[in-house]
C-alpha positions in Angstrom: 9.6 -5.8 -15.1 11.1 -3.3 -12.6 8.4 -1.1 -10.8 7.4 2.1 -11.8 5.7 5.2 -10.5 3.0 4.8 -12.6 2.3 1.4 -11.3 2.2 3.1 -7.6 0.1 5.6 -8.8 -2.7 3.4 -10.0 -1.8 1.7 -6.1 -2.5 5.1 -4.9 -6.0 6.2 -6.5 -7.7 2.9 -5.9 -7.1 2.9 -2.6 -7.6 6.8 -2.3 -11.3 5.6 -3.8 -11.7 3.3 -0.8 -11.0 6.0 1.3 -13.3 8.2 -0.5 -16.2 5.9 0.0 -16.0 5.5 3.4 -14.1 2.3 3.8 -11.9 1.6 6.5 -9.3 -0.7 7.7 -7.4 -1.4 11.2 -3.9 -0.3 11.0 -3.0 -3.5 12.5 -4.9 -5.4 10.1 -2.8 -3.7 7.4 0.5 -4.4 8.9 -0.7 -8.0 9.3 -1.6 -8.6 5.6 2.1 -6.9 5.0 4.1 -9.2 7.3 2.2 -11.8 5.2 3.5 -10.4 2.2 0.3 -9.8 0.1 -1.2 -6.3 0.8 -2.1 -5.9 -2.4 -4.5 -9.6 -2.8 -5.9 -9.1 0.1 -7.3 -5.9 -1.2 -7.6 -6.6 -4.4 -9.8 -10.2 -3.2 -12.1 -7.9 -0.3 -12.8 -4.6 -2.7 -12.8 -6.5 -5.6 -16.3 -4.6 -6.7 -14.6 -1.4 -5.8 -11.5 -1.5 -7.4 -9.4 -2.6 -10.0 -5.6 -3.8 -8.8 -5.6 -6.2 -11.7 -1.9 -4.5 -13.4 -0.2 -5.3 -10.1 -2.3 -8.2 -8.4 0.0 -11.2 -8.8 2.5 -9.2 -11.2 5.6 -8.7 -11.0 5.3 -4.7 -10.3 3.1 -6.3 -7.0 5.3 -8.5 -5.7 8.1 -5.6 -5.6 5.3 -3.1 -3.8 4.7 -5.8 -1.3 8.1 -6.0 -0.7 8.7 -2.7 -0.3 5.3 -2.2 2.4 6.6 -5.4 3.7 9.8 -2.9 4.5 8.1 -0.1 5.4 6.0 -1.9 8.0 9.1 -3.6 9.7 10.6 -0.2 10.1 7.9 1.8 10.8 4.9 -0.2 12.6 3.4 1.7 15.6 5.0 5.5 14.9 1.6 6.0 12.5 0.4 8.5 14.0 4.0 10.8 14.8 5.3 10.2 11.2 2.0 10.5 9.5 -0.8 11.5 11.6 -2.5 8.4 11.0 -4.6 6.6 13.8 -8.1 5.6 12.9 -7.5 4.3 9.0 -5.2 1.5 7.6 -6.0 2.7 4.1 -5.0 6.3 4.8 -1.4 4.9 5.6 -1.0 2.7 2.1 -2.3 6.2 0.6 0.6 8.2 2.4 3.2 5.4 2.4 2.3 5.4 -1.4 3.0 8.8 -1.8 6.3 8.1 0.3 7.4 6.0 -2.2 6.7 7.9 -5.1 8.5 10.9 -3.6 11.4 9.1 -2.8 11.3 6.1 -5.5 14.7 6.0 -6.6 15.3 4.8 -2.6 12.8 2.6 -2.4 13.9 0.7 -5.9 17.3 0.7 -6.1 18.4 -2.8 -6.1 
């Protein structure tokens, strides 16, 4: 199944909600869990009383997010804080890197 904004959307509020409640997250611990490929376990396995990644944990439509945070973090690791004016949360950049690929999803999936 290709991915599809709705499936980034979902992405998007749940971690918003961590956000929300006050969670945090290193921004190097997020780029770590990208390079490893699985963003979306890890938070799926630590939050997993918060929220629900269940439509993309292990699915198809997660394995192409990873890939394309997996991406995103290669290119753009340490320039946080000039591209987004992000420095202090890991989950505020999946939020805005979220809403990056949602704006510009036709670049992000084309194959």
């Amino acid at each position: 199944m290709k991915l599809t904004k709705g499936a980034v959307s979902v992405f998007l509020y749940e971690v918003n909600h961590l956000v929300d409640n006050e969670y945090k997250e290193s921004i190097e611990n997020i780029h770590e869990q990208m390079k490893n490929g699985d963003i979306i376990g890890y938070l799926a396995n630590k939050y997993k009383n918060e929220i629900d990644l269940s439509l993309l944990n292990g699915q198809d439509w997660g394995h192409q997010l990873n890939q394309i945070f997996t991406d995103m973090s290669n290119v753009f690791a340490g320039n946080e804080r000039r591209k987004w004016g992000i420095e202090k949360n890991g989950l505020c950049l999946l939020v805005s890197w979220a809403a990056e690929i949602i704006r510009d999803f036709e670049v992000f999936t084309k194959e």
